[in-house]
C-alpha positions in Angstrom: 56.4 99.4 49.8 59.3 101.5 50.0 58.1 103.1 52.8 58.0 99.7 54.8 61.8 99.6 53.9 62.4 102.5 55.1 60.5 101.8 57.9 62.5 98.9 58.8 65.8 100.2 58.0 65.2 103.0 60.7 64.1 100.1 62.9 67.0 98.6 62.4 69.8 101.4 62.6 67.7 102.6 66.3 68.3 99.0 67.0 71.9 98.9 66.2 72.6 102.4 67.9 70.5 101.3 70.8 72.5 98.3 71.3 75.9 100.4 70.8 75.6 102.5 73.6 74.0 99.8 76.1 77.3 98.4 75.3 80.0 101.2 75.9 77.3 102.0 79.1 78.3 98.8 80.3 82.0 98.8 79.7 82.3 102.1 80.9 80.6 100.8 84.2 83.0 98.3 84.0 86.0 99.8 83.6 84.9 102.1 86.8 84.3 99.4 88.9 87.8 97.7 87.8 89.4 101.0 88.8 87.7 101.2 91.7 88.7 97.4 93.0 92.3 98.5 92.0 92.2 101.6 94.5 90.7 99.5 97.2 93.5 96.9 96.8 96.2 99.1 96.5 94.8 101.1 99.8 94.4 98.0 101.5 97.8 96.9 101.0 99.1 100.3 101.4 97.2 99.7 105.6 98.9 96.3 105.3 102.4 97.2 104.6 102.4 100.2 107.0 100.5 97.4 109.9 104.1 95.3 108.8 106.7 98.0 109.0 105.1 99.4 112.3 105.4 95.4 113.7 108.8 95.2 112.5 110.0 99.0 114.0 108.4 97.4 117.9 110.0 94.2 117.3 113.8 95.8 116.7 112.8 98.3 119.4 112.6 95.7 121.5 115.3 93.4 120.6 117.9 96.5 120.7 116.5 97.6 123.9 117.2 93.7 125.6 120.5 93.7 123.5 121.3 96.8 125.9 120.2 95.1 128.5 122.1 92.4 127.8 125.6 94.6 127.5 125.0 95.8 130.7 124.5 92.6 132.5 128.1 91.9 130.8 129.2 88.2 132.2 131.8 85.3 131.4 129.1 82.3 132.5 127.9 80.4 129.2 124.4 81.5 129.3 125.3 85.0 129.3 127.2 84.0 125.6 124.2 82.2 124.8 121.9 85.3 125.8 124.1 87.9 123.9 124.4 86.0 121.1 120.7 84.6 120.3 120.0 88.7 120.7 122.4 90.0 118.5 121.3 87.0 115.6 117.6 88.5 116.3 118.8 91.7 115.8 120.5 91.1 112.4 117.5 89.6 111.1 115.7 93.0 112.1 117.9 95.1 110.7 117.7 92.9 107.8 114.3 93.4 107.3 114.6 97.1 107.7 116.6 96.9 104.3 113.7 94.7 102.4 110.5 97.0 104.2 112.0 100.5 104.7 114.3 102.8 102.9 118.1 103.2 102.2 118.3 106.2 104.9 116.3 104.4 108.0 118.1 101.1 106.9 121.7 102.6 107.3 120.5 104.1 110.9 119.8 100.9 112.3 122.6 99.0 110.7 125.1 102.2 112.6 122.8 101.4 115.6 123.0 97.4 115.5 126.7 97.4 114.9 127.0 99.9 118.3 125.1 97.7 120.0 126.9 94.5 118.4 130.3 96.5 119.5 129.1 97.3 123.2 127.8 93.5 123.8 130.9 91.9 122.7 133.9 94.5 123.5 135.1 95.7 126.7 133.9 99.8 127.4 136.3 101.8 126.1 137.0 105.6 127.6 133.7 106.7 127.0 130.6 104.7 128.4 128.4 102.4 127.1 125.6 105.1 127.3 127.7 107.4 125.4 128.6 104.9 122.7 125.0 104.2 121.8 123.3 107.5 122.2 124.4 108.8 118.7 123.1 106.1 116.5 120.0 105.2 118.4 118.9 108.8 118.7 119.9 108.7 114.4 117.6 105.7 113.9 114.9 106.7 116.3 114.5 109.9 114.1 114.8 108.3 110.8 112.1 105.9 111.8 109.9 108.4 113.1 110.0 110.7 109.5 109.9 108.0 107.8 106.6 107.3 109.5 105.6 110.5 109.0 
């Protein structure tokens, strides 16, 4: 009889032990795959944010390239006003999402850059050319944007 016992209590503590480690098995699988979902998602957004910043960098390109365009056309007719100023008002926004996307350092080199450009649209060329004006801080924000690509 006591060897029954016996018997059964060794059934029942490979039981219980059996059943212990299918259980940290599984949560150990678990916690893998949980880490694994996190690394995913955070490389994904990682691809998403960069996808973002690149859009935005083209997009104030752009705008700051047709805000020079637009001081060199300089006029006095209404839709030239218009012109210049629905630019410059898309090119504040920019540079406003340059502070919320990008650094301090690449933020601060477009804001030199837009307020050049915001100066050469809407004052009259002083000594030195508009060229000459704008060269320093686009060349500035062109290379912050570029290392901070990098």
């Amino acid at each position: 009889m006591q060897a029954q016992v016996w018997a059964s209590i060794a059934s029942l503590i490979g039981v219980g032990l059996g059943g212990g480690l299918s259980s940290l098995a599984q949560l150990t699988t678990q916690r893998q795959a949980i880490r694994t979902e996190d690394r995913r998602q955070a490389k994904d957004l990682a691809e998403a944010r960069r996808a973002e910043q690149l859009q935005l960098l083209r997009e104030f390109v752009e705008t700051a390239q047709q805000a020079e365009r637009t001081a060199e056309d300089r006029s006095t007719t209404p839709e030239w006003f218009t012109s210049a100023k629905d630019v410059m008002d898309t090119l504040w926004i920019h540079e406003r999402m340059i502070h919320m996307l990008f650094g301090s350092d690449l933020h601060q080199r477009a804001r030199a850059y837009v307020k050049a450009l915001n100066d050469v649209l809407w004052e009259e060329s002083s000594d030195a050319g508009m060229w000459d004006q704008l060269r320093t801080p686009k060349v500035a924000f062109l290379n912050a944007a570029h290392t901070e690509l990098a």
